[in-house]
Phi, psi and omega in degrees: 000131182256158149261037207231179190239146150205172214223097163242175237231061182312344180258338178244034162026064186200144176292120149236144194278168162287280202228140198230054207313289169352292165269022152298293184338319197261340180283303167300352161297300182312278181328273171272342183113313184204135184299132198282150174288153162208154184295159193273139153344120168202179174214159158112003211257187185227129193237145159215148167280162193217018204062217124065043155043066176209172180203123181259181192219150175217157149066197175133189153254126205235203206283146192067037188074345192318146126290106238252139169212039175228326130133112167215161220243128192259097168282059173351304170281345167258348169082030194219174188233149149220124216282120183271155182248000000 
C-alpha cells in the first residue's frame, strides 16, 4: 500500500509524483522537529478537487481491510494535508 500523491499530466499522457510521504518524513524530523499530519496509507478511498488548488479525500481502506471514515483536504501549493474534523 503506498502513501504518496501524483498527478497526471493530460498533455504529456504521464503520472508524476508530488509528495513523497516516506522523504516528507524524514525531512521533517531534521527541519521542524515534528511531523506535519498526514493521512494513513489506504486504498479503495474517494478523492476530488475542490479548487482554490486543494483536493480532498474520504474514507477508504487501510492496513488489514480497516475501515477508514476520515476526511482530508491536500494544499497543493504548500505540500501539506490537513486532517478535516
Amino acid at each position: 500500500m503506498l502513501n504518496d500523491v501524483r498527478i497526471y499530466d493530460i498533455e504529456n499522457v504521464s503520472w508524476h509524483t508530488v509528495l513523497d510521504v516516506k522523504h516528507q518524513k524524514i525531512v521533517e524530523s531534521f527541519i521542524i522537529g515534528e511531523p506535519l499530519p498526514l493521512p494513513s496509507p489506504r486504498f479503495g478511498h474517494v478523492a476530488w478537487y475542490i479548487g482554490k488548488n486543494r483536493m480532498m479525500i474520504h474514507g477508504g481502506r487501510g492496513e488489514r481491510g480497516k475501515i477508514l471514515n476520515d476526511t482530508w483536504v491536500y494544499h497543493m501549493v504548500t505540500n501539506t494535508w490537513e486532517l478535516i474534523s
